[in-house]
N, CA, C and O atoms as CSV, one atom per row, in Angstrom:
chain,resi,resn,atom,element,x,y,z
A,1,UNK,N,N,10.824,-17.041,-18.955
A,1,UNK,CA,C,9.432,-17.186,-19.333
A,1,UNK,C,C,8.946,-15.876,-19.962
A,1,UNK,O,O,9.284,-14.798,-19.473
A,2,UNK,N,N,8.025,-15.971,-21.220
A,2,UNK,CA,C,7.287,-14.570,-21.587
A,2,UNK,C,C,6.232,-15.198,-21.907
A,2,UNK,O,O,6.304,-16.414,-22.084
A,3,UNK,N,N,5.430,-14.749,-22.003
A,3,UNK,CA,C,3.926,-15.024,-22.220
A,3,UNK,C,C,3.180,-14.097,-23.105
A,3,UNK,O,O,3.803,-13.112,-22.706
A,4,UNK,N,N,2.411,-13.626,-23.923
A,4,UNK,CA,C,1.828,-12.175,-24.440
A,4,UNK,C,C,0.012,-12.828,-24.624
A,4,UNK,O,O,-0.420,-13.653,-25.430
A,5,UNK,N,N,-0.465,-12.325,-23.903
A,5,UNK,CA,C,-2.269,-12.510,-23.558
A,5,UNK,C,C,-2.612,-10.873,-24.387
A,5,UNK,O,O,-1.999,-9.805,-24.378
A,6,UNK,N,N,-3.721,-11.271,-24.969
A,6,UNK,CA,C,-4.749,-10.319,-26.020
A,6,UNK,C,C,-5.990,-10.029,-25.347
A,6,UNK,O,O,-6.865,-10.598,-26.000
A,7,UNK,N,N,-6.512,-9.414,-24.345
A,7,UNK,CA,C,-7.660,-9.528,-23.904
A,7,UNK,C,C,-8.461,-8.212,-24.391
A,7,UNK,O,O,-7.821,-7.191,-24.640
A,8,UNK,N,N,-9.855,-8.243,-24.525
A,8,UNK,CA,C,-10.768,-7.111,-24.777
A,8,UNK,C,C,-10.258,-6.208,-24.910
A,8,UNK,O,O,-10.032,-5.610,-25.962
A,9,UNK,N,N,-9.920,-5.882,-23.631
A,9,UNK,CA,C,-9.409,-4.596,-22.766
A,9,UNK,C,C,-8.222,-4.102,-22.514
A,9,UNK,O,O,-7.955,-3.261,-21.657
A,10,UNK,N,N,-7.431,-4.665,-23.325
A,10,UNK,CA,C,-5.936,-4.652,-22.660
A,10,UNK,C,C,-4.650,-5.486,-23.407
A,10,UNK,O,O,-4.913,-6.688,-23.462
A,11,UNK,N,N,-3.701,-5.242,-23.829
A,11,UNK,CA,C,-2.554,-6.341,-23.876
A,11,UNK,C,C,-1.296,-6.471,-22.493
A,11,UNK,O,O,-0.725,-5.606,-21.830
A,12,UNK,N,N,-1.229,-8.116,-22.484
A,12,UNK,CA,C,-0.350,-7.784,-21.292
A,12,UNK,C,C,0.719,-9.283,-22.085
A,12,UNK,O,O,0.511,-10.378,-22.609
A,13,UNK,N,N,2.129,-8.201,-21.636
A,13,UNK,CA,C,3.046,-9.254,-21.536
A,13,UNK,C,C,3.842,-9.887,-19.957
A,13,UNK,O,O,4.108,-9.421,-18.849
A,14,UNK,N,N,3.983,-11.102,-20.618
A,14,UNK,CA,C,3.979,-11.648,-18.896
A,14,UNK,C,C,5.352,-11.955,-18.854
A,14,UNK,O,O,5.692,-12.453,-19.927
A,15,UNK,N,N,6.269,-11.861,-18.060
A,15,UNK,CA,C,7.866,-12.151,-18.053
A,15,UNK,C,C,8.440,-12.895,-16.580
A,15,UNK,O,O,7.598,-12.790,-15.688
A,16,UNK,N,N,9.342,-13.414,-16.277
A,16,UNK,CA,C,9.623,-14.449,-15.221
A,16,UNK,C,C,8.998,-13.253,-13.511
A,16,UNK,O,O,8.615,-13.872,-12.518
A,17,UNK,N,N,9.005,-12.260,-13.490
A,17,UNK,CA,C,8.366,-11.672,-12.010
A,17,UNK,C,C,7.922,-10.023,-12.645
A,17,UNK,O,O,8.043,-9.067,-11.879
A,18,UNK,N,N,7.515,-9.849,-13.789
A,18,UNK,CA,C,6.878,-8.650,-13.584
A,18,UNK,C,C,5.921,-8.882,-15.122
A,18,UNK,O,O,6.085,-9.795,-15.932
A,19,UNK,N,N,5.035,-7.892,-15.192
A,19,UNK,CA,C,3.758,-8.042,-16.113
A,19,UNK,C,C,3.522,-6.213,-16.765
A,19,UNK,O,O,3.518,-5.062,-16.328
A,20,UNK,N,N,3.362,-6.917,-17.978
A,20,UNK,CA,C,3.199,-5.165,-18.728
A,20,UNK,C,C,1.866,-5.226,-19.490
A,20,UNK,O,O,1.499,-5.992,-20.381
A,21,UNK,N,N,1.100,-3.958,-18.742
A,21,UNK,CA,C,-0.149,-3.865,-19.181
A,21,UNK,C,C,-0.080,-2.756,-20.155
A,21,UNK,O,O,0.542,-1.700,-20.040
A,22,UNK,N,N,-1.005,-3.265,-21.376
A,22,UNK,CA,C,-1.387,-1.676,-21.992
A,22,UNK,C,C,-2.825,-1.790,-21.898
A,22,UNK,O,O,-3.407,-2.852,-22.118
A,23,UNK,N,N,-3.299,-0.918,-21.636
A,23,UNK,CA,C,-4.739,-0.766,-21.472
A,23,UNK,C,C,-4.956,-0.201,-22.576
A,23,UNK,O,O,-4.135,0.617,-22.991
A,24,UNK,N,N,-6.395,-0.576,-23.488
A,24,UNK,CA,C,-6.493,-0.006,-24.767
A,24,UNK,C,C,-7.441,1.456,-24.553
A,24,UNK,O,O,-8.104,1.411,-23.517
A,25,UNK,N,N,-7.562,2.383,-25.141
A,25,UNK,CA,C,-7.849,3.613,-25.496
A,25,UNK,C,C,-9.159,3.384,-25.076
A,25,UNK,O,O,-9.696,2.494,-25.736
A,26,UNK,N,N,-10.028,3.989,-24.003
A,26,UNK,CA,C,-11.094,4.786,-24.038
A,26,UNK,C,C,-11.560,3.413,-22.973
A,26,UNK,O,O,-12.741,3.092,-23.108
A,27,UNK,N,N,-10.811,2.647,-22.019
A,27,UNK,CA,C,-11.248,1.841,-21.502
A,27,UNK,C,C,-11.615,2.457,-19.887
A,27,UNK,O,O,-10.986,3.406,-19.419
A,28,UNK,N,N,-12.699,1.773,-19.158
A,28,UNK,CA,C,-12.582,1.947,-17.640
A,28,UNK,C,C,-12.572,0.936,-17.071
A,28,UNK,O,O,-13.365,0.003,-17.200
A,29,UNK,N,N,-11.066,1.073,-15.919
A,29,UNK,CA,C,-10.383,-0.112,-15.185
A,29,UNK,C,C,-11.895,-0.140,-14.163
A,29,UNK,O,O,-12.040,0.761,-13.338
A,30,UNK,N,N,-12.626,-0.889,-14.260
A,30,UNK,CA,C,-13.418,-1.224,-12.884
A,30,UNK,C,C,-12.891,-2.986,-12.245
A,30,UNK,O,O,-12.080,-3.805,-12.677
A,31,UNK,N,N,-13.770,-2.979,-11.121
A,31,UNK,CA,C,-13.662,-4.109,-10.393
A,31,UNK,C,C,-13.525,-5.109,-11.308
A,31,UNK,O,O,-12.655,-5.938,-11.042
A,32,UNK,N,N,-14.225,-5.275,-12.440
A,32,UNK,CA,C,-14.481,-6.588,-13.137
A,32,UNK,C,C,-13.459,-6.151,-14.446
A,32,UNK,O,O,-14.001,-6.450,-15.510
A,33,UNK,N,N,-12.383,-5.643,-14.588
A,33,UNK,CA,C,-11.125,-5.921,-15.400
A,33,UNK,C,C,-10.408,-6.336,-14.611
A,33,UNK,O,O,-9.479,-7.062,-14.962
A,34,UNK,N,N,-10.689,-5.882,-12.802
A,34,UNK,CA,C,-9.192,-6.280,-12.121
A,34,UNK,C,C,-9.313,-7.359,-11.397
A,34,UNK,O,O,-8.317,-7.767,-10.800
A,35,UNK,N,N,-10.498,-8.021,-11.297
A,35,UNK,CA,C,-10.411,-9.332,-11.238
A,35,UNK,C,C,-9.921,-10.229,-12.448
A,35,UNK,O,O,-9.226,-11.216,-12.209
A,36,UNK,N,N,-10.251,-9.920,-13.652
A,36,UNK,CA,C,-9.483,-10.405,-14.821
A,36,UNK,C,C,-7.792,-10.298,-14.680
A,36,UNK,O,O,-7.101,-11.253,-15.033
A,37,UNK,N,N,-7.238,-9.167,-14.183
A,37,UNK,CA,C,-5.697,-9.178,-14.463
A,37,UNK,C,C,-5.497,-9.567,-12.959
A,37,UNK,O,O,-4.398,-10.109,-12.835
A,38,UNK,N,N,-6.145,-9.483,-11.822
A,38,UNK,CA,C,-5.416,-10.090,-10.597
A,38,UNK,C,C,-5.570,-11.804,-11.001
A,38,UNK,O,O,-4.844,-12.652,-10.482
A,39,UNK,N,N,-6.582,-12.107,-11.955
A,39,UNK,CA,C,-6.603,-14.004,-11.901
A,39,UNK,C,C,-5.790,-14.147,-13.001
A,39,UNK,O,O,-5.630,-15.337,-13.274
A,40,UNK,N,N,-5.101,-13.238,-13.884
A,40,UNK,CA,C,-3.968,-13.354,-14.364
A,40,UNK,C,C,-2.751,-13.725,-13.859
A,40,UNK,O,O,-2.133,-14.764,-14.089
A,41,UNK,N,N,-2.389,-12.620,-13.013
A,41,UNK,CA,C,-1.052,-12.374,-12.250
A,41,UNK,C,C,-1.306,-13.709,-10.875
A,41,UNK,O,O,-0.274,-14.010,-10.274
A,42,UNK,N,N,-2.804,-14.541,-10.375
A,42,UNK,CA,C,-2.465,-15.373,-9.813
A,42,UNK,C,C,-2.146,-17.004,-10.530
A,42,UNK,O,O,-1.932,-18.097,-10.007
A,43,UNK,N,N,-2.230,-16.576,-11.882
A,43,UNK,CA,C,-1.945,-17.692,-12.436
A,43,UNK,C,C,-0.630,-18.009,-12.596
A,43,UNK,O,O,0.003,-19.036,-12.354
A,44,UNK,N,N,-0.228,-16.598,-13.195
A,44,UNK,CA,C,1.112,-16.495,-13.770
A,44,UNK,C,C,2.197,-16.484,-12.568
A,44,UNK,O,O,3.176,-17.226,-12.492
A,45,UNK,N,N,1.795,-15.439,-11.607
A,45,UNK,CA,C,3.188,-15.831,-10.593
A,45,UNK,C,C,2.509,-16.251,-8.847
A,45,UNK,O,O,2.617,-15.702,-7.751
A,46,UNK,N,N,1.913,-17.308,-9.268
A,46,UNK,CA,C,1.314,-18.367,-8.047
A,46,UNK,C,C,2.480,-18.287,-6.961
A,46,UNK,O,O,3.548,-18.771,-7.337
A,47,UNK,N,N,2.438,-17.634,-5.390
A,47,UNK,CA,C,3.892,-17.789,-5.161
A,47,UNK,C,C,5.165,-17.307,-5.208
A,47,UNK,O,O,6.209,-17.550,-4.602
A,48,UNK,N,N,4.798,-16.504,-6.147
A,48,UNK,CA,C,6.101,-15.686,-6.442
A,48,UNK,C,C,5.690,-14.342,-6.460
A,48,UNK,O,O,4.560,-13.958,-6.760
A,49,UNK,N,N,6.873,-13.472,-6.050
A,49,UNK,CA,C,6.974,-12.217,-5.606
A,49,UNK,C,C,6.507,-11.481,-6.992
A,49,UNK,O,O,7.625,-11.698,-7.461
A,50,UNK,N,N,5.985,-10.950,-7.828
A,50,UNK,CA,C,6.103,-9.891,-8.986
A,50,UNK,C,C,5.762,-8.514,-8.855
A,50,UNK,O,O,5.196,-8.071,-7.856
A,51,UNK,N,N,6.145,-7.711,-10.004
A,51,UNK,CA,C,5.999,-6.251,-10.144
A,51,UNK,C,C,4.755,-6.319,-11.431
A,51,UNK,O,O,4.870,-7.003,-12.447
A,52,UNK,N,N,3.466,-5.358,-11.068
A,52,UNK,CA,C,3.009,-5.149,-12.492
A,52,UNK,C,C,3.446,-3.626,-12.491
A,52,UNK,O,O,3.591,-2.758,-11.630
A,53,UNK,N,N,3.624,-3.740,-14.227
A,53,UNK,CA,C,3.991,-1.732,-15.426
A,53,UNK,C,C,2.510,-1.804,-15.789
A,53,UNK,O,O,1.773,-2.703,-16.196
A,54,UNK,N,N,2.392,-0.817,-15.556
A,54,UNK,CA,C,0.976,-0.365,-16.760
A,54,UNK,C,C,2.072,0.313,-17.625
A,54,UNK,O,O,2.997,0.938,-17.107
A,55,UNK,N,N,1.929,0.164,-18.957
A,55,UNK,CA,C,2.601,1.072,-20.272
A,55,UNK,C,C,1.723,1.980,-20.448
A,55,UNK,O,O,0.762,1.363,-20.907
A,56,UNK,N,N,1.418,3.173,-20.363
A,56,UNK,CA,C,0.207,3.905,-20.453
A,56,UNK,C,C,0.266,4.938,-21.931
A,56,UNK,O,O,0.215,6.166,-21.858
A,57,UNK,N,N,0.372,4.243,-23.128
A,57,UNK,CA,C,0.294,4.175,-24.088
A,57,UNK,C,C,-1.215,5.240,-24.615
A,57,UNK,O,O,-1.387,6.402,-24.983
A,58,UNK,N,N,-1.742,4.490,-24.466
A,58,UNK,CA,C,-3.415,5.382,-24.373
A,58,UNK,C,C,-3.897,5.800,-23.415
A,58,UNK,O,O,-3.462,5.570,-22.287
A,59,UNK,N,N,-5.062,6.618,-23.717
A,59,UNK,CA,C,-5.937,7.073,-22.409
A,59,UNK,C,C,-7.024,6.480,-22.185
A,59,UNK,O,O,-7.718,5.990,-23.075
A,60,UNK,N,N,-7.400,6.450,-20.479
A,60,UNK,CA,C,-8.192,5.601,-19.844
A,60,UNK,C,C,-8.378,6.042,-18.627
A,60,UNK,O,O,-7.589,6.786,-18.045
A,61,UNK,N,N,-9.558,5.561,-18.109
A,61,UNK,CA,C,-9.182,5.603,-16.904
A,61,UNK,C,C,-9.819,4.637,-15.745
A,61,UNK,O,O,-10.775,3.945,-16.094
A,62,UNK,N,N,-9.371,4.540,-14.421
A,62,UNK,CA,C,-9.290,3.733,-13.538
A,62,UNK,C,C,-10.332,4.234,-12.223
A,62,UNK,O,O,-10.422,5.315,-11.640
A,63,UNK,N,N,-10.778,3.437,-12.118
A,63,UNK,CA,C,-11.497,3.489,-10.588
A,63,UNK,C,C,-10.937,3.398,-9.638
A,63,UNK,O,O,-10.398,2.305,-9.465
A,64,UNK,N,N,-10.795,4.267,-8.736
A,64,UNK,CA,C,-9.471,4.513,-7.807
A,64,UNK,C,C,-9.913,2.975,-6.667
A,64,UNK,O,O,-9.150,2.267,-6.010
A,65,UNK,N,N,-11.405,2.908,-6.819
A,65,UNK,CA,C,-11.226,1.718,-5.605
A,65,UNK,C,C,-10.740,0.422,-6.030
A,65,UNK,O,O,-10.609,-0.483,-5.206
A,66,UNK,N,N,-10.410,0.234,-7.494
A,66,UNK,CA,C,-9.600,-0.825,-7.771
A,66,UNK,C,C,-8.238,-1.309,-6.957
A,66,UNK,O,O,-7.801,-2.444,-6.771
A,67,UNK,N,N,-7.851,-0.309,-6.639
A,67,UNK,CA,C,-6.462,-0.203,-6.169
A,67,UNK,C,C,-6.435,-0.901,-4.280
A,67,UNK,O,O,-5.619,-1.536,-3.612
A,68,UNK,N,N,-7.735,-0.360,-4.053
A,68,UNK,CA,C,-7.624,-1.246,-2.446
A,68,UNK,C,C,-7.804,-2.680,-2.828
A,68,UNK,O,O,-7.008,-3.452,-2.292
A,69,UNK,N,N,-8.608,-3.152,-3.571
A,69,UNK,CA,C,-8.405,-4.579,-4.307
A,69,UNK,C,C,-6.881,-5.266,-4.513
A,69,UNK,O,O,-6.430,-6.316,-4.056
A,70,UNK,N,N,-6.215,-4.159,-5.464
A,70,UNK,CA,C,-4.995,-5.105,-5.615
A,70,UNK,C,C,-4.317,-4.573,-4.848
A,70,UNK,O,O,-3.208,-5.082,-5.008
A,71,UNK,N,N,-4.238,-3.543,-3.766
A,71,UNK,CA,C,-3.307,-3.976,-2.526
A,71,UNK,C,C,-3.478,-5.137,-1.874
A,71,UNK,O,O,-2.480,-5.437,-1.218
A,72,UNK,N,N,-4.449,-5.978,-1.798
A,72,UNK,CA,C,-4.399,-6.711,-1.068
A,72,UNK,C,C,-4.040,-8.099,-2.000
A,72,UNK,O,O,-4.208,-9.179,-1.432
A,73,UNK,N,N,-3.633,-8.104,-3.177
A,73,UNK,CA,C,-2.380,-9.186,-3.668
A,73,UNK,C,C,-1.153,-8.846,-2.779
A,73,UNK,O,O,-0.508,-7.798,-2.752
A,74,UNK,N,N,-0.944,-10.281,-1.871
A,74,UNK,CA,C,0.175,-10.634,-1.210
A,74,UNK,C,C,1.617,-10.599,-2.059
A,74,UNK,O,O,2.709,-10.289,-1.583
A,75,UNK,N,N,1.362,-10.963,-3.321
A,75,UNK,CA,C,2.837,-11.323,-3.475
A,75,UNK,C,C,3.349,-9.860,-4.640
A,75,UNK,O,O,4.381,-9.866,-5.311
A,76,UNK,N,N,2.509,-8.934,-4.618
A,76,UNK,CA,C,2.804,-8.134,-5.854
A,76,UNK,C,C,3.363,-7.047,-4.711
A,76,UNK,O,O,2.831,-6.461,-3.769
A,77,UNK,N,N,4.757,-7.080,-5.299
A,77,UNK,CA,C,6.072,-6.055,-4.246
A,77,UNK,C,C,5.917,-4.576,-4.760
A,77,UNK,O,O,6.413,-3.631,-4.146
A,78,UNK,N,N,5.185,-4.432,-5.949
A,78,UNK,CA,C,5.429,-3.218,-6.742
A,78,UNK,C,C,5.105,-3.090,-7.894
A,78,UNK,O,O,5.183,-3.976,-8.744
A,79,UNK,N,N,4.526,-1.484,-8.134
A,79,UNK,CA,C,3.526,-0.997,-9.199
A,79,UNK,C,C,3.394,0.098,-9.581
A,79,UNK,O,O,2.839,0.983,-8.929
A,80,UNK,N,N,4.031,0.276,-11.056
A,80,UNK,CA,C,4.274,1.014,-11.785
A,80,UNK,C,C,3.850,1.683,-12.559
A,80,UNK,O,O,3.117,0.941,-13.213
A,81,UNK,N,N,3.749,3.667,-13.398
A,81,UNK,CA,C,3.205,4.010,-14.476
A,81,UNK,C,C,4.444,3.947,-15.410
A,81,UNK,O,O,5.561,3.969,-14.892
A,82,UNK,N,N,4.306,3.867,-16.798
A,82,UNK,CA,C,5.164,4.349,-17.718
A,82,UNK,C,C,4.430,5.151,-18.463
A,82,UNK,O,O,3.585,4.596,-19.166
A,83,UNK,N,N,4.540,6.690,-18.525
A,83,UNK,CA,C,3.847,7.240,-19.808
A,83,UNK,C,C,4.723,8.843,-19.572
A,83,UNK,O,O,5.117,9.469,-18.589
A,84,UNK,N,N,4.745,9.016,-20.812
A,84,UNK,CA,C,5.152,10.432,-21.110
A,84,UNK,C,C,4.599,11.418,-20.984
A,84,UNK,O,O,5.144,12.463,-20.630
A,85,UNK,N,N,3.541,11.300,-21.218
A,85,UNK,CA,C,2.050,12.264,-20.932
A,85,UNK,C,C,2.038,12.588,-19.742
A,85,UNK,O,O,2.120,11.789,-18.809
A,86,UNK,N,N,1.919,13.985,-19.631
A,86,UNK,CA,C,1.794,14.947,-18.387
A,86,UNK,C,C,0.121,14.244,-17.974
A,86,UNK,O,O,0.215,13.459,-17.030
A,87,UNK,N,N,-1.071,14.373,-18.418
A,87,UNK,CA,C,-2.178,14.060,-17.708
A,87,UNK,C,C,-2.053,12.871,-17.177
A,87,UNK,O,O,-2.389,12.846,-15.993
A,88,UNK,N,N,-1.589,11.584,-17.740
A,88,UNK,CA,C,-1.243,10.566,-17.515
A,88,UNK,C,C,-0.441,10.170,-16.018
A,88,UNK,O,O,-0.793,9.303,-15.218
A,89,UNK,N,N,0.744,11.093,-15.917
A,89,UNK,CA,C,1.391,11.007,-14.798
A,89,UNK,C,C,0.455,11.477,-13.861
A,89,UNK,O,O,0.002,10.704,-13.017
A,90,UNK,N,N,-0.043,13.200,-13.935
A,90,UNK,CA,C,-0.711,13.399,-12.812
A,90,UNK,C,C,-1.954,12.815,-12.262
A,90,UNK,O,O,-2.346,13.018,-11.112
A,91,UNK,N,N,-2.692,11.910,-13.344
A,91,UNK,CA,C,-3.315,10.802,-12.462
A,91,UNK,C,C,-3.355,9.910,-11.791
A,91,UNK,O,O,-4.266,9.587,-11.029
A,92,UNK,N,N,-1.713,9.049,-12.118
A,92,UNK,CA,C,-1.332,8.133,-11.563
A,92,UNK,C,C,-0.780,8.646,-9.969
A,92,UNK,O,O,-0.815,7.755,-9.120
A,93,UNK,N,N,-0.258,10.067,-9.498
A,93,UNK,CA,C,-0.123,10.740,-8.833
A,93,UNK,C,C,-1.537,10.609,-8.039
A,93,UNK,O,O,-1.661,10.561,-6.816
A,94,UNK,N,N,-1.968,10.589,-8.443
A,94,UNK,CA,C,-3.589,10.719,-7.164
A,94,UNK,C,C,-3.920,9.147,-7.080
A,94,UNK,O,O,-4.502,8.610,-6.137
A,95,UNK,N,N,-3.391,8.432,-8.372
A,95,UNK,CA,C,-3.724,6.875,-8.020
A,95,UNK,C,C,-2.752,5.873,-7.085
A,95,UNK,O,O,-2.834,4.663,-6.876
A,96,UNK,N,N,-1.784,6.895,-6.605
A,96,UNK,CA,C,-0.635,6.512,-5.746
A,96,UNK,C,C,-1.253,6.730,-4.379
A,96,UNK,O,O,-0.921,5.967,-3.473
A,97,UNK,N,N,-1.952,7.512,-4.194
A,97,UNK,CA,C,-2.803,7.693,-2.811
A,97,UNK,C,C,-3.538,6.663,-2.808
A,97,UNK,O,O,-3.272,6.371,-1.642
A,98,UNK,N,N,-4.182,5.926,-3.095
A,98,UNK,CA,C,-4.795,4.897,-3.075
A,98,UNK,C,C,-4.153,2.818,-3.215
A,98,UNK,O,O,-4.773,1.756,-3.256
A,99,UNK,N,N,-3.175,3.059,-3.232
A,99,UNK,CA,C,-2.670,2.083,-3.185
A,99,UNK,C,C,-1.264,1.824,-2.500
A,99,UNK,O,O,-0.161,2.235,-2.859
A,100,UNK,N,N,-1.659,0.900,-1.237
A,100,UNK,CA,C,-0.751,0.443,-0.349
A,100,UNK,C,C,0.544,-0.319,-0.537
A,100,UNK,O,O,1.004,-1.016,0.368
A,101,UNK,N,N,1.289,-0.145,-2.036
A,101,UNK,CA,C,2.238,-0.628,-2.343
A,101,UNK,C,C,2.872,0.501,-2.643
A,101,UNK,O,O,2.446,1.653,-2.720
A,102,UNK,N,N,4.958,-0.372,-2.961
A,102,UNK,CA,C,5.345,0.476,-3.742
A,102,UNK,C,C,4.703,1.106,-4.600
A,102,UNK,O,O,3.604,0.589,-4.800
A,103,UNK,N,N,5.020,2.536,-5.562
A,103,UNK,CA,C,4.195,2.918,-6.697
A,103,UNK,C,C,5.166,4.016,-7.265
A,103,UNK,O,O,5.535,5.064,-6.736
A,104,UNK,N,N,5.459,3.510,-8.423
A,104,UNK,CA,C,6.777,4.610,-9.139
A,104,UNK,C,C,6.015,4.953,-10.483
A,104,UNK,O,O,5.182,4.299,-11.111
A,105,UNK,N,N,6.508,6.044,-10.689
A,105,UNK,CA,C,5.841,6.703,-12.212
A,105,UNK,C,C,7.194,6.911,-13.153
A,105,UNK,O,O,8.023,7.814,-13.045
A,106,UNK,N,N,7.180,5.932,-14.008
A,106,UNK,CA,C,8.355,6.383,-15.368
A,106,UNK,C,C,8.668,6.835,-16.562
A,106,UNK,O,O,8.005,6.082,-17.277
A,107,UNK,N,N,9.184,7.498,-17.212
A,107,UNK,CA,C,9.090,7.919,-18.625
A,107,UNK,C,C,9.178,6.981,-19.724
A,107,UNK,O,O,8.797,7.073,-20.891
A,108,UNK,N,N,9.951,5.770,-18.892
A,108,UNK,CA,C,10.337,4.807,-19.818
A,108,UNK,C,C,10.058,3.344,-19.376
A,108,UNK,O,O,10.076,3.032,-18.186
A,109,UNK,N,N,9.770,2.360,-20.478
A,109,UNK,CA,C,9.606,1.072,-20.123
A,109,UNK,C,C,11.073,0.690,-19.476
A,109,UNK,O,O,11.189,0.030,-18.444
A,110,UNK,N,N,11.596,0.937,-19.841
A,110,UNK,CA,C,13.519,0.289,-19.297
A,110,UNK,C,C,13.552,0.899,-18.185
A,110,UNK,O,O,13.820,0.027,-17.359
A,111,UNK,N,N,13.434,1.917,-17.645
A,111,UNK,CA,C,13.476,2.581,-16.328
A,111,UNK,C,C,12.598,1.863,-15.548
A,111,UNK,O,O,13.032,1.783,-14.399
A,112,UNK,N,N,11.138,1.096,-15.760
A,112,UNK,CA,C,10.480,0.879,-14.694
A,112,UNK,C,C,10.515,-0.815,-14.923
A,112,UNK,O,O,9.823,-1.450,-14.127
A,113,UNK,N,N,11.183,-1.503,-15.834
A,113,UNK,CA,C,11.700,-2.551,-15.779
A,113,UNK,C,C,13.108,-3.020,-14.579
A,113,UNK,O,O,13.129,-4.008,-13.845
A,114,UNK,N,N,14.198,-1.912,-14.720
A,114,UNK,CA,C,15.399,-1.957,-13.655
A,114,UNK,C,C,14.799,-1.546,-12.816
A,114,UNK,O,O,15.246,-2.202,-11.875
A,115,UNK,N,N,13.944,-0.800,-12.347
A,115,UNK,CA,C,13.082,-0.660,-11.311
A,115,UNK,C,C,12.380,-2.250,-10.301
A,115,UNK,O,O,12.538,-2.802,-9.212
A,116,UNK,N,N,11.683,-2.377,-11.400
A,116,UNK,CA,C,10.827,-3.725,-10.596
A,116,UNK,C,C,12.140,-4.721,-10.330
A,116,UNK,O,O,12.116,-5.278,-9.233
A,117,UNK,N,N,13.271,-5.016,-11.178
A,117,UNK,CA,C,14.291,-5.834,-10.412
A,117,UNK,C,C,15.062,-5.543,-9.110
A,117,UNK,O,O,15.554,-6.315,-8.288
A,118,UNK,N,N,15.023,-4.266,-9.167
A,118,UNK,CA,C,15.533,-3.492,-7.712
A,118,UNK,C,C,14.648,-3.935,-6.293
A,118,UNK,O,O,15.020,-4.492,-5.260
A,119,UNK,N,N,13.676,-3.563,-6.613
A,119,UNK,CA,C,12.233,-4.004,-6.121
A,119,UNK,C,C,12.053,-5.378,-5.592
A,119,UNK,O,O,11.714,-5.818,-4.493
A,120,UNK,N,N,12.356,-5.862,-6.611
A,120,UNK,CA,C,12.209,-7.682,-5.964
A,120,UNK,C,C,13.481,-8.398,-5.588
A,120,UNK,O,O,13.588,-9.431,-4.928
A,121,UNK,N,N,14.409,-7.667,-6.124
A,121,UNK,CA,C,15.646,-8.215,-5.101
A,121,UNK,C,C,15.929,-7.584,-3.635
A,121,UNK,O,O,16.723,-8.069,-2.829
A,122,UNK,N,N,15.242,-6.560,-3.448
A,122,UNK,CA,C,15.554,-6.187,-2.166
A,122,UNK,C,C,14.883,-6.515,-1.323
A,122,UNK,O,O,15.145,-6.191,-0.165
């Protein structure tokens, strides 16, 4: 399965158990985007275990209390940064304190792709 959704705020591709977000440039993740991508991810994997990537492509930023929100998606095993960018990582670094899941930071989309399969097979 792949899927590719265009929203306002964001492109996400959807694949059989994990989801790749790019958040577009100059956006803020509040409550009311992450109810948009959690009624995504309950559409898309109803039931099933998945991983979301943020691709962190651009800059943005996130409301850290988003993250007690989507800890509490049951079926999402694990959650990922990809970005090269030094500021980028070290935010996701403080956004790892805030969220009760796995949480890996990668340089690369392919690294945090074999990642989320590791993840959901174990």
């Amino acid at each position: 399965m792949s899927d590719d959704l265009i929203l306002e705020f964001c492109k996400i591709h959807i694949y059989d158990n994990y989801m790749v977000v790019t958040i577009n440039e100059g956006v803020t993740i509040t409550s009311e985007e992450n109810k948009t991508l959690t009624h995504i991810a309950d559409t898309y994997f109803k039931n099933k275990k998945f991983v979301y990537i943020t691709h962190r492509i651009h800059s943005y930023a996130v409301d850290p209390a988003v993250y007690k929100e989507t800890s509490k998606i049951e079926n999402l095993v694990g959650f990922s940064v990809v970005s090269s960018d030094f500021k980028a990582k070290s935010n996701a670094l403080v956004e790892k304190l805030f969220l009760s899941k796995p949480f890996e930071i990668f340089d690369s989309l392919e690294e945090a792709i074999n990642w989320s399969q590791s993840i959901l097979n174990s």
